[in-house]
Each structure stands twice: as structure tokens, then as C-alpha cells.
N, C-alpha and C positions, 0 to 999 in steps of 0.2 A: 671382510668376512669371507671364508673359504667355501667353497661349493661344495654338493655331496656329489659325487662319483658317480655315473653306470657301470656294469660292468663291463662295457665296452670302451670306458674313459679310465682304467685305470693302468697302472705301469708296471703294475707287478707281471715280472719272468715267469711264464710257465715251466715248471719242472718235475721231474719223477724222480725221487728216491727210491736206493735198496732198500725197501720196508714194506711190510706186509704186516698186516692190522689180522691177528685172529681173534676169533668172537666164540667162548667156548659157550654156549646156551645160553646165549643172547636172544630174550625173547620179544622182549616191547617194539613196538611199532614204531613210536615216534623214536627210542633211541637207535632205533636202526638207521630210521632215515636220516636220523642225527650223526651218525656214524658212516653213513654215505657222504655227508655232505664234508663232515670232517677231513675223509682220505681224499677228496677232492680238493679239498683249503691245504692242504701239507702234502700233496704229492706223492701222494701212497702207490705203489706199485700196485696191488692187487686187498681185497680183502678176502678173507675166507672165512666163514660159516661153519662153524664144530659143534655137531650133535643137533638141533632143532632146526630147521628148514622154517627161515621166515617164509609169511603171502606178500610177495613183494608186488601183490595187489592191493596189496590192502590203502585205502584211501588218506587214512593216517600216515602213512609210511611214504607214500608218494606223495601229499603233502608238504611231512616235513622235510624231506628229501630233497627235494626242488629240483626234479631233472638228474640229480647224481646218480639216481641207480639204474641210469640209462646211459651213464661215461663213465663210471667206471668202472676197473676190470672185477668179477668174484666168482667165488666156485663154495662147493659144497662140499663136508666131506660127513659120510657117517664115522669114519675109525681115524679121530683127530692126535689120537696117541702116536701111530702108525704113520700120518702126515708129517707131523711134528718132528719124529724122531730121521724123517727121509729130507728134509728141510735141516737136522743139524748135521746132515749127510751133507748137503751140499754148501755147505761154512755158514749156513744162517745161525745168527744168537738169539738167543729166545732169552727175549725179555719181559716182565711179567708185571702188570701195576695191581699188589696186593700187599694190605697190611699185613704181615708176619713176623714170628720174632725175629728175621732176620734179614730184614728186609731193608733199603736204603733211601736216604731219599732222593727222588726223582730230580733235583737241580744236583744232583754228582753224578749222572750219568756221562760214561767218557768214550767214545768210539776211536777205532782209529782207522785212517783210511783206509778204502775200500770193501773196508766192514758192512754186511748186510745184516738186518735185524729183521726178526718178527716178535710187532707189540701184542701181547696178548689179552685180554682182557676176557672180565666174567660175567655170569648170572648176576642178574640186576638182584638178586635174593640172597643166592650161595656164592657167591665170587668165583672166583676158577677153581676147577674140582681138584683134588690133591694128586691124583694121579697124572693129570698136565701140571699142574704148580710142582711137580718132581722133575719135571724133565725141562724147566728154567734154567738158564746158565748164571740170570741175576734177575730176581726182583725187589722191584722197587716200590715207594709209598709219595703219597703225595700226602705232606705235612699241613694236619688239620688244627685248629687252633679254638673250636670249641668245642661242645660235649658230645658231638656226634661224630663215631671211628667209623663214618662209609660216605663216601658220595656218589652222585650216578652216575654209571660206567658212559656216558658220551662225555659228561663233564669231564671226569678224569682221563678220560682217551684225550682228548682237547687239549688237557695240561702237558701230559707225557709227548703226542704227538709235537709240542711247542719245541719242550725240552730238547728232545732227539734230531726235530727236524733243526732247529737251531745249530747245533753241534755237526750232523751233518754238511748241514749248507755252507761250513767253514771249511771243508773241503773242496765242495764244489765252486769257490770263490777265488781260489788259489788257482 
């Protein structure tokens, strides 16, 4: 029978990807902490905060968190349009996980080396407002299969961060 792990018994490579997680009015607590702990399981460069300023006091959030939002890197910005557009100034793709008519799915994402990405993601209500969902270079959808077209934005971050960091990591292995 196999043993379960510590976190200090286990063998996985620490690593940073070119990737930045932004969050446009991301307000729930527990998915924030959700989404700390996520960019810390995939190696997220930095996340960033557009438009609502979490309490990242808040006892929910450091909770679910578990220490994440004390390793790793975030900032905030009020004018995420403006970030955004200075970010494809410096060769980041902005990539987007929302359903839309044109939208792809999430296992055909294709990077090529040295490619740096920022995953975008929405309001747990409104998804990403159309005015950042314009300035996307591709977005993408994570293929549902029963009667409900939304899931919750740390779940889907979860998925895409898999995707990407997956594809990625095929560079960084060579």
C-alpha cells in the first residue's frame, strides 16, 4: 500500500513560468484564496488584481489560501485596461478563459517557446468585462457537458492553468 506524502516528502521540481494569472473583479474570498494556492501549484509568476481590491485579511481567504498569499508574488491595479495593453507591449499574450462565439477549447492551446502568457479570468457573476475580453489575443472555453454554460472561476483557472502549464513545461524539459 503506498503512503501519503508531506509536503516536505514529495519530489516535485519547483518552478516559475512566464505566466501571470489576472483576476478582472474577482471578488469571493474563498476563490481568491483558491486562486493563491492555484498560481502557487503551477508556478505562476506573479498574479494581478483588476478593478476590486480583495481583504486579504479576510479569515476565509487565508483559510483557504493556506499560506499562498504570503509566497506569492501580486499587485493591484485600478486601470487594468491600461496594464493590460503595457503587458502586450512587452510580447505577453493574453489569454482569456470565457465562453464566446468564438472561443476555443482549452485542450488546443499551443504556445511556442519563450512565449509569455497572461491568463485572464472573471467575475464569478459577469465573466470578464467586454472591454478586457477585446484586448485578448485568444480565448478560450473549457468544454462542459451538462446543462450548466459556467463554472467557478478557481475551478476553471485550475483547468487552464493545467493546460498551459502542461504545454509550457515541454519547453522547459528540453
Amino acid at each position: 500500500m503506498s503512503k501519503q506524502l508531506s509536503h516536505t516528502e514529495t519530489y516535485f521540481q519547483k518552478k516559475q513560468f512566464p505566466l501571470i494569472l489576472f483576476l478582472d473583479n474577482v471578488t469571493g474570498e474563498a476563490n481568491i484564496g483558491s486562486l493563491f494556492r492555484l498560481a502557487d501549484a503551477f508556478g505562476v509568476e506573479r498574479m494581478i488584481f483588476g478593478g476590486t481590491l480583495p481583504n486579504l485579511n479576510s479569515n476565509r481567504l487565508t483559510r483557504t489560501a493556506r499560506n499562498t498569499q504570503n509566497t506569492v508574488n501580486f499587485e493591484f491595479t485600478d486601470n487594468s485596461k491600461d496594464l493590460l495593453q503595457k503587458l502586450k507591449k512587452e510580447k505577453y499574450r493574453i489569454i482569456s478563459v470565457e465562453i464566446t462565439s468564438e472561443s476555443k477549447p482549452i485542450q488546443n492551446f499551443k504556445v511556442d517557446n519563450g512565449e509569455k502568457i497572461v491568463l485572464m479570468v472573471g467575475n464569478e457573476r459577469h465573466g470578464i468585462s467586454e472591454e478586457l475580453l477585446a484586448l485578448s489575443d485568444e480565448v478560450f472555453h473549457i468544454e462542459m457537458f451538462g446543462d450548466n454554460s459556467s463554472m467557478n472561476v478557481a475551478q476553471s483557472a485550475g483547468i487552464a492553468l493545467y493546460e498551459i502549464t502542461k504545454t509550457l513545461n515541454k519547453f522547459q524539459k528540453k
